[in-house]
Backbone as CSV, one residue per row, in Angstrom:
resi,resn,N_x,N_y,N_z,CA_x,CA_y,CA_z,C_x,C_y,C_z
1,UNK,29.668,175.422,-88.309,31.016,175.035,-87.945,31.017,173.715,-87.191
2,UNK,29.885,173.355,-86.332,29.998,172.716,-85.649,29.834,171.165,-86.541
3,UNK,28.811,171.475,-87.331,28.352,170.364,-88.097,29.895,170.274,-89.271
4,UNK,30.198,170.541,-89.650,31.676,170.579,-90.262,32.415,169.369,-89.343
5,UNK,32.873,169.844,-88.409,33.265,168.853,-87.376,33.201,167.754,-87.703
6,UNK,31.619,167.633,-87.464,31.218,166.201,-87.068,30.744,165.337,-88.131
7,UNK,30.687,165.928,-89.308,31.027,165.169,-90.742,32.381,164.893,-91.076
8,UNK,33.376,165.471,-90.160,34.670,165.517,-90.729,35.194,164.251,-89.635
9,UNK,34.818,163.905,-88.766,34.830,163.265,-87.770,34.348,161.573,-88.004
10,UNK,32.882,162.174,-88.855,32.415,160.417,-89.440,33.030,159.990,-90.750
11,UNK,33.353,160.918,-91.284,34.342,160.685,-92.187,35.619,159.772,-91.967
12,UNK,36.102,160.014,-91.006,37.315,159.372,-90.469,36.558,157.832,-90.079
13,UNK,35.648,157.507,-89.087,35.289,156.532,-89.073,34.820,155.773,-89.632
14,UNK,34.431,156.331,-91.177,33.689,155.573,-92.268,35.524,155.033,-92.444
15,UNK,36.267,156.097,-92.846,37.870,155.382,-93.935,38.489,154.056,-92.886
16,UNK,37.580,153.786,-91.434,38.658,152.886,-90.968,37.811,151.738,-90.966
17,UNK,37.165,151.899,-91.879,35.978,150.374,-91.589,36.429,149.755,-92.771
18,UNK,36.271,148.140,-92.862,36.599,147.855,-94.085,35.700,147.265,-94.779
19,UNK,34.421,146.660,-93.814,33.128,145.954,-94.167,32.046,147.264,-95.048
20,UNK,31.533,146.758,-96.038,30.464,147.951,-96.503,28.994,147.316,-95.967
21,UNK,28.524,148.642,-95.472,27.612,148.330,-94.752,26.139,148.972,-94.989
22,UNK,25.122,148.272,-95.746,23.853,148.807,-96.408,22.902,149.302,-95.003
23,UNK,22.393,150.465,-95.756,22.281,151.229,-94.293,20.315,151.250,-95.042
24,UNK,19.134,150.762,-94.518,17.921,150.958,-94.889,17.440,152.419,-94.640
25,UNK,17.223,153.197,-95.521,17.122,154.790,-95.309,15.696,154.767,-95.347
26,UNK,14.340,155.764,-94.578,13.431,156.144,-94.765,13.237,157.084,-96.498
27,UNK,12.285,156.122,-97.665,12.054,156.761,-98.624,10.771,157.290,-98.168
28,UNK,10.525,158.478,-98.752,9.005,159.166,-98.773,8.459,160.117,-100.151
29,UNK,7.686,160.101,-99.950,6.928,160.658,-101.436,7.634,162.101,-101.746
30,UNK,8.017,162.651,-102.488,8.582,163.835,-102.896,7.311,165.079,-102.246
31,UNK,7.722,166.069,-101.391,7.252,167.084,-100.835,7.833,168.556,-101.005
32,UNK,6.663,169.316,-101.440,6.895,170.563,-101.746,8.008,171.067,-100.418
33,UNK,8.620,171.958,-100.843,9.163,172.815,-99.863,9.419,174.354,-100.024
34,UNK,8.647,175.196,-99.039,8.698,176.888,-99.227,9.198,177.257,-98.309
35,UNK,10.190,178.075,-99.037,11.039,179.170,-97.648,10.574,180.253,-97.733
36,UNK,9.771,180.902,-97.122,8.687,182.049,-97.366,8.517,183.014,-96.028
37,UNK,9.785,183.529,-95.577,10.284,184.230,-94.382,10.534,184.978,-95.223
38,UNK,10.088,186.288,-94.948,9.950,187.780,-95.591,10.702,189.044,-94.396
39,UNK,11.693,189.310,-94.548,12.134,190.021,-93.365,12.143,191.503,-94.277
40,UNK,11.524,192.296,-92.952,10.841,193.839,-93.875,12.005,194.436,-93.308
41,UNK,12.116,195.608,-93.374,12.937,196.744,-93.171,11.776,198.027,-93.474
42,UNK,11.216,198.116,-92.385,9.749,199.433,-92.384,10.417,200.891,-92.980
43,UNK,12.186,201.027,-92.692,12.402,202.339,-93.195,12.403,202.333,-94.261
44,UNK,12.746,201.282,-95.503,12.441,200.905,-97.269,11.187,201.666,-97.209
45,UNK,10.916,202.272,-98.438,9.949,202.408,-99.167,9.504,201.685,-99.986
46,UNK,10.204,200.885,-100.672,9.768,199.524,-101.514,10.686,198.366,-101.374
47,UNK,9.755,197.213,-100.842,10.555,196.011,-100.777,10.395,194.707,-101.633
48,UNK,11.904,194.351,-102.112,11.350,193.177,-102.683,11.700,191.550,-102.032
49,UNK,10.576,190.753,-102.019,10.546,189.995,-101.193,10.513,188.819,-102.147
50,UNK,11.405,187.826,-101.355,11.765,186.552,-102.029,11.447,185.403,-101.887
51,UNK,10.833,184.501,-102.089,10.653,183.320,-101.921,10.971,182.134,-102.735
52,UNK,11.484,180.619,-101.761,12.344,180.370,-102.745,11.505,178.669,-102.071
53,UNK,11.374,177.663,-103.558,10.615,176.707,-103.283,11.618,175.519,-104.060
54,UNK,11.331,174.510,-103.534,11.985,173.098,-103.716,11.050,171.778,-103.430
55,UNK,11.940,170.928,-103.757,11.360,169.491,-103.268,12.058,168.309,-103.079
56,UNK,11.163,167.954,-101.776,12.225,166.509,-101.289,11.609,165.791,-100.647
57,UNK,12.484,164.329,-100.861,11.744,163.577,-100.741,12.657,161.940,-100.254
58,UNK,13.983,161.587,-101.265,14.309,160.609,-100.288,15.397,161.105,-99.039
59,UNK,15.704,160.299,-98.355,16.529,160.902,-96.738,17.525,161.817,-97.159
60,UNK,18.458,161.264,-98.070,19.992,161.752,-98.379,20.313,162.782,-99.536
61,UNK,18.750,162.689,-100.317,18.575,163.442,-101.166,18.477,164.767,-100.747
62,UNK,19.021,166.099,-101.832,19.423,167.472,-101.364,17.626,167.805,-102.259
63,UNK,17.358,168.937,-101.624,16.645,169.592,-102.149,16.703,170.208,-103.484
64,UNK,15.704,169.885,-104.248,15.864,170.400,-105.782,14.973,171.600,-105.927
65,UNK,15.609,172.855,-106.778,14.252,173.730,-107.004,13.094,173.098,-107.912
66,UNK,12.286,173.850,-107.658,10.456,173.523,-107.823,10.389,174.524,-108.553
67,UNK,9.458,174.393,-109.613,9.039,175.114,-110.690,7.932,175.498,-110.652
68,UNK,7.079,176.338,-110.424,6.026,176.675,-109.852,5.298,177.433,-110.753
69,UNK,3.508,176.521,-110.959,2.785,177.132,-112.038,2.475,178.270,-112.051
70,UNK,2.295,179.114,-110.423,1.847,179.949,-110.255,2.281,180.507,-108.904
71,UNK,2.566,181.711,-108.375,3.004,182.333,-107.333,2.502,183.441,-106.968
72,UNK,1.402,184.013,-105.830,0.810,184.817,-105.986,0.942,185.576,-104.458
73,UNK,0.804,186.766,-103.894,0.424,187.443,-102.912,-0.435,188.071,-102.840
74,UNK,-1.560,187.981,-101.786,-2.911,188.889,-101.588,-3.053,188.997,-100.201
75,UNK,-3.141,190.912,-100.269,-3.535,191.582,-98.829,-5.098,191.924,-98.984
76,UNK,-5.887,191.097,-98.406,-7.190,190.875,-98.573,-8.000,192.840,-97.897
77,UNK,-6.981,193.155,-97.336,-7.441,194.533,-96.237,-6.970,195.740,-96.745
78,UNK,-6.065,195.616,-97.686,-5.520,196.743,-98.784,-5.714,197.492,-99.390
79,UNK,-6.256,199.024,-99.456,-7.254,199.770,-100.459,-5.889,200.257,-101.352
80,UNK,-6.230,199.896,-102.462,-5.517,200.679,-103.765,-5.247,202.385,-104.150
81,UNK,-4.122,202.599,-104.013,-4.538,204.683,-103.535,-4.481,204.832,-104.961
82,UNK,-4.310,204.380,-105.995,-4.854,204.409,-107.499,-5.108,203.308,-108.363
83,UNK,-5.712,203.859,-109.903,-6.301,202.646,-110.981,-5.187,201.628,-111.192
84,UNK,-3.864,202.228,-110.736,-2.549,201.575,-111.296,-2.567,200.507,-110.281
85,UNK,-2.487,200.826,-108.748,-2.130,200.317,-108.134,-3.482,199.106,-107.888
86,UNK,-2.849,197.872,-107.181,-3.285,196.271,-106.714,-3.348,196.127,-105.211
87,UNK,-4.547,195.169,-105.095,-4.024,194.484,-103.500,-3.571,192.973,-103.990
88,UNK,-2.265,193.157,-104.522,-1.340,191.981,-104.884,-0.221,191.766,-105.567
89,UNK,0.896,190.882,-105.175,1.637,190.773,-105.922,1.980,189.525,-106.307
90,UNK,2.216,190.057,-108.016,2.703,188.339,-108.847,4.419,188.372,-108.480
91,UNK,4.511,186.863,-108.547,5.877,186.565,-108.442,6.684,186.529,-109.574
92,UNK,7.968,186.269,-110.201,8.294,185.787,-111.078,9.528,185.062,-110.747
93,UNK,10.178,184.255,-111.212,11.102,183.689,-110.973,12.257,183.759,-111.965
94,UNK,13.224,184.154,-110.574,14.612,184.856,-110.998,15.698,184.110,-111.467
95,UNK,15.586,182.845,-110.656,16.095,181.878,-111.131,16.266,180.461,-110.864
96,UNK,16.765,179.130,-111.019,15.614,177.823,-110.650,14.814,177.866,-109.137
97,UNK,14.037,177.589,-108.884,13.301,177.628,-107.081,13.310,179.081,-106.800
98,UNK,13.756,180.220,-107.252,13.413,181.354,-106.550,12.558,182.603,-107.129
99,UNK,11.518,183.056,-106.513,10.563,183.793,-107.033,10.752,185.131,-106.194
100,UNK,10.543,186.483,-107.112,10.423,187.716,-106.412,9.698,188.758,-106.992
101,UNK,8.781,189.538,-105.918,8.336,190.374,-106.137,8.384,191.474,-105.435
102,UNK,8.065,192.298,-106.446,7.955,194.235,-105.549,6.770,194.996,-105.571
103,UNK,6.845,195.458,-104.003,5.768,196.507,-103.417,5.754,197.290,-102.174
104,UNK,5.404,198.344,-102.245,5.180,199.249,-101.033,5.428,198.758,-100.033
105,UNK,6.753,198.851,-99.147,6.574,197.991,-97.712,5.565,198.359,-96.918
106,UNK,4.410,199.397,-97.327,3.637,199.828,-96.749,2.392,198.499,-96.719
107,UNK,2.342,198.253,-98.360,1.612,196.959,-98.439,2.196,195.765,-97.901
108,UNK,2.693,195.514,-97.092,2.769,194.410,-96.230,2.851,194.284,-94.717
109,UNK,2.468,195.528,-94.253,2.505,195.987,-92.926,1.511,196.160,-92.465
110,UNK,0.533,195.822,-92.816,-1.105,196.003,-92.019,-2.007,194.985,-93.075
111,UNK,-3.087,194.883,-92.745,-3.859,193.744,-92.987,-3.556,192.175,-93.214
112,UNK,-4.735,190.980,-93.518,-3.659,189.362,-94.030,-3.484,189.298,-94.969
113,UNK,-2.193,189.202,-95.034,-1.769,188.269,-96.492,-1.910,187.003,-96.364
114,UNK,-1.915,186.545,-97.839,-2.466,185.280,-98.345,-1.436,184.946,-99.417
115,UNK,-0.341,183.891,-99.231,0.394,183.183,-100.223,-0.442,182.612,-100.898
116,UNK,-0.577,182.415,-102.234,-1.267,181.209,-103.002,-0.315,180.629,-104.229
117,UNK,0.120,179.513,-104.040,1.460,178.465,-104.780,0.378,177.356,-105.744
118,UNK,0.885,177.565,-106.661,-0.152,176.476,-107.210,1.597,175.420,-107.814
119,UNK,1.555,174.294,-107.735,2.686,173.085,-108.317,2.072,171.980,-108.165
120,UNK,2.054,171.439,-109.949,2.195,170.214,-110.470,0.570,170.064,-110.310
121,UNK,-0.064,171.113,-110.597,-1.590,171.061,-110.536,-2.523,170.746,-108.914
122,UNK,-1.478,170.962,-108.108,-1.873,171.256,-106.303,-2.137,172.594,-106.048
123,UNK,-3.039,173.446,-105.162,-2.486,174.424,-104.774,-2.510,174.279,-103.321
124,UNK,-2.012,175.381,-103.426,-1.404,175.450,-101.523,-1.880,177.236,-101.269
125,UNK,-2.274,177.667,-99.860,-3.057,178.518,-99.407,-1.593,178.787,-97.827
126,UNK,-1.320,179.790,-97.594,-0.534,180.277,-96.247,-1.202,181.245,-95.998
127,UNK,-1.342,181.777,-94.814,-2.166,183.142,-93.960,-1.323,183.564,-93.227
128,UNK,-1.127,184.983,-92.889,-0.027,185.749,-91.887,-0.447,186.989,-91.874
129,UNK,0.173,187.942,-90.948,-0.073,188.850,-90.933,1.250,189.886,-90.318
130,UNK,1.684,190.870,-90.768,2.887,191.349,-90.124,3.244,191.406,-88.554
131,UNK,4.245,191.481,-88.152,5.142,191.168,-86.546,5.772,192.157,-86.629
132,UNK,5.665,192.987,-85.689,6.793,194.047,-85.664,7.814,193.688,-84.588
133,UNK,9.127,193.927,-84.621,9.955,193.529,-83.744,10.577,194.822,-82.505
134,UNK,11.979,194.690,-82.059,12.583,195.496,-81.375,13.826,195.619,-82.418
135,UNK,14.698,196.731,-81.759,15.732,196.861,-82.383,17.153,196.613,-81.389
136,UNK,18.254,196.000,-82.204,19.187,195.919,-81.258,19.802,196.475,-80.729
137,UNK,20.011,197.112,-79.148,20.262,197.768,-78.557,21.863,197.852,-78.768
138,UNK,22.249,196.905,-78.574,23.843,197.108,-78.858,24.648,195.344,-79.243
139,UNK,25.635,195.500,-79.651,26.373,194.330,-80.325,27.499,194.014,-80.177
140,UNK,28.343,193.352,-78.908,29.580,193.649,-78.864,30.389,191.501,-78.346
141,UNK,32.141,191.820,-78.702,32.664,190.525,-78.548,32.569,190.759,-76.935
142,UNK,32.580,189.038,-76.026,32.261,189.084,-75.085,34.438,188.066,-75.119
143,UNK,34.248,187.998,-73.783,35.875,187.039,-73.307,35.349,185.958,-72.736
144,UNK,34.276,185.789,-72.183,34.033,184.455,-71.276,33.868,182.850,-72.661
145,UNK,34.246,181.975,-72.123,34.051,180.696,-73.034,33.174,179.819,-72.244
146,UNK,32.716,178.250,-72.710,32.415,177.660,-71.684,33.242,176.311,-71.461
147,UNK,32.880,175.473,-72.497,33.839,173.899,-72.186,35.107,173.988,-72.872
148,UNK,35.166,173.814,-73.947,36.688,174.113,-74.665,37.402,174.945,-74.436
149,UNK,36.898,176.317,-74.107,37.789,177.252,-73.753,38.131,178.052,-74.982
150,UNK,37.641,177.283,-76.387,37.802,177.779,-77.790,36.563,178.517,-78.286
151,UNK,35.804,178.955,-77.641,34.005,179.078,-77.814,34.667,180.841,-78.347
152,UNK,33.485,181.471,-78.902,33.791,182.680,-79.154,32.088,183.292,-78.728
153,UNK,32.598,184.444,-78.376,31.010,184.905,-76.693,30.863,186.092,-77.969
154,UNK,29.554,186.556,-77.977,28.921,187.432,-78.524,27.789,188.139,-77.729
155,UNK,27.694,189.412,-77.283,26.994,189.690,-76.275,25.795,190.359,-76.973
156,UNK,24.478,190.108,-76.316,23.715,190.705,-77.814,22.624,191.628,-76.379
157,UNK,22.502,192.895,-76.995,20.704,193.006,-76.119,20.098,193.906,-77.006
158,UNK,18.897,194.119,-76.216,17.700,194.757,-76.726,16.531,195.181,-76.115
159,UNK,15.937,196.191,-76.294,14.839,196.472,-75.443,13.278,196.445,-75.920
160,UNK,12.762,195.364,-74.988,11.558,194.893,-75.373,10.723,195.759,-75.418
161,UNK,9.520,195.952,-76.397,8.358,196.544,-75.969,7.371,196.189,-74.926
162,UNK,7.059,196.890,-73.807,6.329,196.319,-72.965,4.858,196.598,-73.390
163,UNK,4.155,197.338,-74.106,2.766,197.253,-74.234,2.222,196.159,-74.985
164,UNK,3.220,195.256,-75.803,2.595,193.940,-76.183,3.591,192.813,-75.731
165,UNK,3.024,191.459,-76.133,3.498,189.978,-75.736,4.223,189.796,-77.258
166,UNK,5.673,189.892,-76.453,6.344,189.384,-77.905,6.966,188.404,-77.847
167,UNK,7.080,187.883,-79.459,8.228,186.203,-79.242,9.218,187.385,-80.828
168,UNK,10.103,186.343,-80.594,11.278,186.605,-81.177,11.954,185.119,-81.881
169,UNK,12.733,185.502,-83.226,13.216,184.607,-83.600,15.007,185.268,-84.006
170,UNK,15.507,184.717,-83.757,17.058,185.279,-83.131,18.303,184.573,-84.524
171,UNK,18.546,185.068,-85.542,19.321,184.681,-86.660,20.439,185.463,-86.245
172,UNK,21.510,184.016,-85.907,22.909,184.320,-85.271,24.085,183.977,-86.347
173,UNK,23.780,183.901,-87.352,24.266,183.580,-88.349,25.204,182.292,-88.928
174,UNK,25.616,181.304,-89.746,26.032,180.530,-90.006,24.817,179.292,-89.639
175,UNK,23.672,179.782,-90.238,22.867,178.512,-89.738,22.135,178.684,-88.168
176,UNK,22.724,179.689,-87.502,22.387,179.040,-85.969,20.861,179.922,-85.893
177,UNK,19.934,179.598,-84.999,18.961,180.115,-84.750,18.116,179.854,-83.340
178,UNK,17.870,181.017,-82.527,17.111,180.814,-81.456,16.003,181.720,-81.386
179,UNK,15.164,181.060,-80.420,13.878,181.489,-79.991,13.444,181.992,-78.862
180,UNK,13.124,183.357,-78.384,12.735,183.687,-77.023,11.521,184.433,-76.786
181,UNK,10.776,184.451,-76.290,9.788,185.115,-75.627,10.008,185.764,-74.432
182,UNK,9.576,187.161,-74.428,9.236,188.217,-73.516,8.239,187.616,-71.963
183,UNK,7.739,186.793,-72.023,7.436,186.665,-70.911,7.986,186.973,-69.726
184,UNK,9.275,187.104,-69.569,10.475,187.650,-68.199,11.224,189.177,-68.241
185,UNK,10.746,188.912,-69.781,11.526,190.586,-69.716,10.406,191.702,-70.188
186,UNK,9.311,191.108,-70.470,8.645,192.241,-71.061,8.849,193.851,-70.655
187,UNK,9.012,194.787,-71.737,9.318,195.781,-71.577,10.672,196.407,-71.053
188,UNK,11.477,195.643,-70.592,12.760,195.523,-70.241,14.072,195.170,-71.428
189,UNK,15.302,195.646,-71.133,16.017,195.328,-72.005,16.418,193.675,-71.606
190,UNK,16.643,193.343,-72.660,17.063,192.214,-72.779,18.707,192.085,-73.299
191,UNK,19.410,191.062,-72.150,21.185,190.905,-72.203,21.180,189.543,-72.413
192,UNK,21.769,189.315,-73.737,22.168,187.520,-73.107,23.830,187.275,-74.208
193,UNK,23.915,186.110,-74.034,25.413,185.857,-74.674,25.281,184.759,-75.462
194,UNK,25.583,184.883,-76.814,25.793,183.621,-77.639,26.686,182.646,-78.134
195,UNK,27.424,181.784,-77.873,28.853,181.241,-77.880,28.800,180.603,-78.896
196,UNK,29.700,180.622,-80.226,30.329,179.939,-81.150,30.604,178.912,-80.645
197,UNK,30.443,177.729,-81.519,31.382,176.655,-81.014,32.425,176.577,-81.128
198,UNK,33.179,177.320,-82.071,34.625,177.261,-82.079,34.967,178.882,-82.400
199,UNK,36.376,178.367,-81.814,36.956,180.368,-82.001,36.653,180.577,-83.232
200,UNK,36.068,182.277,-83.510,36.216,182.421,-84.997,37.268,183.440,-85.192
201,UNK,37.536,182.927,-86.384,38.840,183.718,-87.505,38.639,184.985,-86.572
202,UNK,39.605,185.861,-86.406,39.781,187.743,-86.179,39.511,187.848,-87.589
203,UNK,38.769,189.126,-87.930,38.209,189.659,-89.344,37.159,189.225,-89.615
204,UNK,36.407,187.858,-88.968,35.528,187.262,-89.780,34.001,187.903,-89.073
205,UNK,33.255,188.902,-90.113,32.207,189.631,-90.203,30.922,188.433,-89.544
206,UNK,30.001,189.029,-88.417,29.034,187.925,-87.937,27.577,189.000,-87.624
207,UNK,26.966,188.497,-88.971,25.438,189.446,-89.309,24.872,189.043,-87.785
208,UNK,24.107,189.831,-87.239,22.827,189.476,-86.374,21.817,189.651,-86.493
209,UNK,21.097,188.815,-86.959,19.514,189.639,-87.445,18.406,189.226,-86.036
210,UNK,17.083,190.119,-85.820,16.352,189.965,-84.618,15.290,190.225,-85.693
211,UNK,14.136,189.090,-85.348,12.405,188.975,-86.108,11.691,188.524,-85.141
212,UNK,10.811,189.964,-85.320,9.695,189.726,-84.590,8.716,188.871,-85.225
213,UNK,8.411,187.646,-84.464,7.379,186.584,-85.310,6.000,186.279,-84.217
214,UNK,5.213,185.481,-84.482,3.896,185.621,-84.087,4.283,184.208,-82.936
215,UNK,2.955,183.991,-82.093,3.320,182.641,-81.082,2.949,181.536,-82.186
216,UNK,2.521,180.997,-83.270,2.825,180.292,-83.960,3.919,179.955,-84.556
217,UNK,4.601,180.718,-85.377,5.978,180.834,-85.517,6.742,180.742,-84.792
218,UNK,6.792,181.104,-83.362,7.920,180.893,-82.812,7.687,179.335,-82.088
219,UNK,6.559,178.772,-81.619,6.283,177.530,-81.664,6.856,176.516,-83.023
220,UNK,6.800,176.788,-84.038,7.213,176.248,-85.100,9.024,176.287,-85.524
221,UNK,9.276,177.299,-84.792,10.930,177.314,-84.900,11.429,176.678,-84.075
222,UNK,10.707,176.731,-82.999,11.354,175.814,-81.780,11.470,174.485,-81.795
223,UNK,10.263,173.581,-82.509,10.748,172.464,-82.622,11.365,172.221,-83.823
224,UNK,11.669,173.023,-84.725,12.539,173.069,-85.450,14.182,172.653,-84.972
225,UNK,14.422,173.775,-84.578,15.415,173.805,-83.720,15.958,172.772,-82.548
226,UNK,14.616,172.312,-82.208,15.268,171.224,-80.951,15.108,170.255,-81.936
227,UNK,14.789,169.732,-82.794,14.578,168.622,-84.055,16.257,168.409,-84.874
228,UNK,16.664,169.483,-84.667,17.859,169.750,-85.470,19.075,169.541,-84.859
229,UNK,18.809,170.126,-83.629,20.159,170.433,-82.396,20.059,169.062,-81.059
230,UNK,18.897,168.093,-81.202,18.843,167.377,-79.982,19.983,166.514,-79.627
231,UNK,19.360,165.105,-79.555,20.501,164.142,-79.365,20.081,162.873,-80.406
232,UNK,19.229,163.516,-81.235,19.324,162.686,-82.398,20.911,162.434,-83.322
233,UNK,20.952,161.421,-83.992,22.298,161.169,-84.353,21.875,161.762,-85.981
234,UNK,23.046,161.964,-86.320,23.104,162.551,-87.598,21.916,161.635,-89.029
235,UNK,22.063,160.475,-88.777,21.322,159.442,-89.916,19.935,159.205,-89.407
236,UNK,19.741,160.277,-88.115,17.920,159.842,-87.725,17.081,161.038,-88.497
237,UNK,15.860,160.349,-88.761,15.119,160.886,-89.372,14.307,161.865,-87.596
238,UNK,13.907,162.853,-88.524,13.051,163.952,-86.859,12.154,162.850,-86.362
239,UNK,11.943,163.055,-85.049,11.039,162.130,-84.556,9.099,162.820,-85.291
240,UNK,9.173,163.470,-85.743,7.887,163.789,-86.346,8.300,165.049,-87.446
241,UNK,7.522,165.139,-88.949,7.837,165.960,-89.396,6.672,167.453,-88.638
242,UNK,8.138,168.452,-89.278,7.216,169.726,-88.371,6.287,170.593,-89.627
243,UNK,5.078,170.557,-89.270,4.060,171.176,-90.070,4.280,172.408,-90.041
244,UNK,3.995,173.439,-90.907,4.024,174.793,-90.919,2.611,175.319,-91.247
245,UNK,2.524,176.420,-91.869,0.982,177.141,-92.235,0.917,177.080,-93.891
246,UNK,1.598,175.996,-94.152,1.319,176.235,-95.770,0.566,174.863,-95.889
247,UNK,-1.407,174.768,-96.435,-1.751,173.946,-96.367,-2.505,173.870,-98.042
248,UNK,-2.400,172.307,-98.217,-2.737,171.990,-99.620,-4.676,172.650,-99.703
249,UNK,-5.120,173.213,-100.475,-6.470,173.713,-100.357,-7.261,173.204,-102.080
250,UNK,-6.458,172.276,-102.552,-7.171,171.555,-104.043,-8.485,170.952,-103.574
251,UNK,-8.080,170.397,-102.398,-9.959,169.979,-102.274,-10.932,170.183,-101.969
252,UNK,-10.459,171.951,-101.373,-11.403,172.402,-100.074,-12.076,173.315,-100.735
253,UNK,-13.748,172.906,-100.705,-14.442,173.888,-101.468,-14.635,175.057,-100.732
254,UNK,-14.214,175.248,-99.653,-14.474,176.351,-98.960,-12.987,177.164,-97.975
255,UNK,-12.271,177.921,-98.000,-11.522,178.270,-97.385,-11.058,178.373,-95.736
256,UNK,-12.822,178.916,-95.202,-12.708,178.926,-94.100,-13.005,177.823,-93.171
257,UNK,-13.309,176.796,-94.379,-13.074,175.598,-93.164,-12.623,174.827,-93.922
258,UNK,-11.979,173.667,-92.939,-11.111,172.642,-93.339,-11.814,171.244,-92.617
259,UNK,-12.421,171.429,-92.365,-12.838,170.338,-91.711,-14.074,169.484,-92.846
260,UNK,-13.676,169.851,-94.240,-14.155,168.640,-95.086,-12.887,168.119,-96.128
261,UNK,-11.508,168.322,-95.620,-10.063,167.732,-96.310,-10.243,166.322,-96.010
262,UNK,-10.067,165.571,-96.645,-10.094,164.593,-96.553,-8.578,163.924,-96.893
263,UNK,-7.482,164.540,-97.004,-6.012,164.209,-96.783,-5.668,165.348,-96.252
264,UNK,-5.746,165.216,-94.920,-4.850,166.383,-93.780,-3.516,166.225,-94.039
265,UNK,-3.079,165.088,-94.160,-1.744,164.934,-94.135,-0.604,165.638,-95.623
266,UNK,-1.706,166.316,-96.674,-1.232,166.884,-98.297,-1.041,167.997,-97.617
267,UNK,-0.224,168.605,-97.906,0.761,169.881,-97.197,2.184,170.173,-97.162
268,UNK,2.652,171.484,-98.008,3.869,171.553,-98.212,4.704,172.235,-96.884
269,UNK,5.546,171.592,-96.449,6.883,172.028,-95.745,7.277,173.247,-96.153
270,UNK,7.416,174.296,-94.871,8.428,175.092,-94.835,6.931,176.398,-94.515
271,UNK,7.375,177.561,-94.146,6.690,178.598,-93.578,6.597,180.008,-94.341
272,UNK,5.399,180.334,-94.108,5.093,182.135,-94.490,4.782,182.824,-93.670
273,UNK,5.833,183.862,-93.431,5.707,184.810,-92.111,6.476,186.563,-92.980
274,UNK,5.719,187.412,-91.937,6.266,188.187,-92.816,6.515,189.032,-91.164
275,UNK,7.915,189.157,-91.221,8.348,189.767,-90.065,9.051,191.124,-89.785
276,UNK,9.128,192.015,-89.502,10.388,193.721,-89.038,11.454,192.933,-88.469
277,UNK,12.543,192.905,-89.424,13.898,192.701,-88.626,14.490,193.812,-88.645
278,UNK,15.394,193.719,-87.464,16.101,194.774,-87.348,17.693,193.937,-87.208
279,UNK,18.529,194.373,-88.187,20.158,193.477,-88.283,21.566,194.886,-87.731
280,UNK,21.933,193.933,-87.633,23.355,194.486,-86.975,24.706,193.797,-87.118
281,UNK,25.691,193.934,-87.407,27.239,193.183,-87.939,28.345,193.439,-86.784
282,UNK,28.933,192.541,-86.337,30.097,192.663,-85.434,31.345,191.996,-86.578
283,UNK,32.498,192.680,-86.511,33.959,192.112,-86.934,34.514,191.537,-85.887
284,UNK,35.098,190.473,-85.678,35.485,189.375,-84.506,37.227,190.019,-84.314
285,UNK,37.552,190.549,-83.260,39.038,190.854,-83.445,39.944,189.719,-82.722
């Protein structure tokens, strides 16, 4: 909503200019891109999990789907409880950039998985291992605003597990996303409030989803997030692109080390995590 605004805003200041004005944009080489966030639901008995790949490459340019030679999943720790059954799943693709497959949510809840993407004769290698999360304690509209007075308050909590160190990745829906760690609350419920930027519609349905993710991941969302939300202006490029765990492995004769790559910098954008969300829906009255 907010970004609505403020395209609707430069919009206006583009129609009052009368000079055209060539703007030098950062071009860069066309780069894979994987959205490979797997959110489980442990009470399923079988889940199917989606992943969806693209590529980009100049500034202004939108992401195009990627056609992918090959799409694979392997739980290296997985015993097969019959001849039928695999420790793996093939992908197929459902439709342009998006690939899906099905299996036991049981098979993705214990041991590492291993993405393996092969495009345009590259492959690419991701490692993870499941996150279990908390569940949301409760979900309700809040009255307080802050600057406009037009903000819309959403009160969210939850109660941490205290026998482990958890981070959290917080899908508030319409795009928005935050990051917190248990360090202050461990084992304690957790209360906090999330403010819309602008009032929303009465009727209008607002998913909450909560993922438990690993301290890599949530390191990786965060500067995501402050990359996205800072005080960069809309036409700046991030002050650094943000690396994820999906790394090019065409040259590496050996898996467990990397330290004979000789282009660190070949590596596709975007993340594989496979996380327990637990979601919840408020109607805005």
């Amino acid at each position: 909503m907010k970004k609505i605004f403020s395209i609707f805003c430069l919009t206006l200041l583009f129609l009052g200019c009368e000079d055209v004005v060539d703007i030098d944009t950062p071009v860069t080489p066309p780069r894979l891109f994987i959205d490979a966030l797997l959110r489980l639901d442990i009470n399923e008995t079988t889940t199917t999990i989606r992943v969806e790949a693209g590529t980009t490459s100049s500034f202004f340019d939108a992401v195009n789907p990627a056609q992918l030679t090959n799409i694979s999943l392997l739980n290296v720790d997985y015993e097969p409880s019959s001849a039928l059954d695999q420790n793996f799943v093939v992908f197929s693709e459902v439709s342009p950039g998006v690939y899906e497959g099905s299996k036991s949510t049981n098979f993705f809840t214990s041991g590492e998985l291993q993405l393996f993407i092969e495009h345009e004769g590259q492959r690419y290698l991701a490692r993870t291992e499941y996150v279990p999360g908390s569940p949301i304690s409760s979900l309700e509209q809040g009255d307080d605003t802050l600057f406009s007075g037009n903000e819309t308050e959403v009160e969210i909590s939850f109660e941490d597990n205290g026998e482990r160190d958890d981070f959290y990745l917080l899908d508030l829906d319409f795009g928005d996303y935050l990051v917190t760690e248990d360090e202050f609350y461990n084992g304690q419920t957790f209360n906090f409030s999330y403010f819309y930027d602008e009032e929303v519609e009465a009727g209008t349905e607002i998913n909450i989803s909560i993922l438990g993710v690993d301290e890599q991941f949530y390191n990786y969302m965060n500067q995501i997030t402050v990359q996205a939300g800072g005080d960069q202006g809309p036409f700046q490029t991030p002050s650094a692109t943000v690396r994820g765990n999906i790394i090019n492995i065409t040259n590496i004769d050996n898996i467990n080390s990397f330290d004979n790559v000789e282009d660190s910098n070949n590596f596709a954008l975007g993340y594989f995590a496979v996380c327990q969300t637990f979601s919840d829906s408020i109607i805005i009255e």
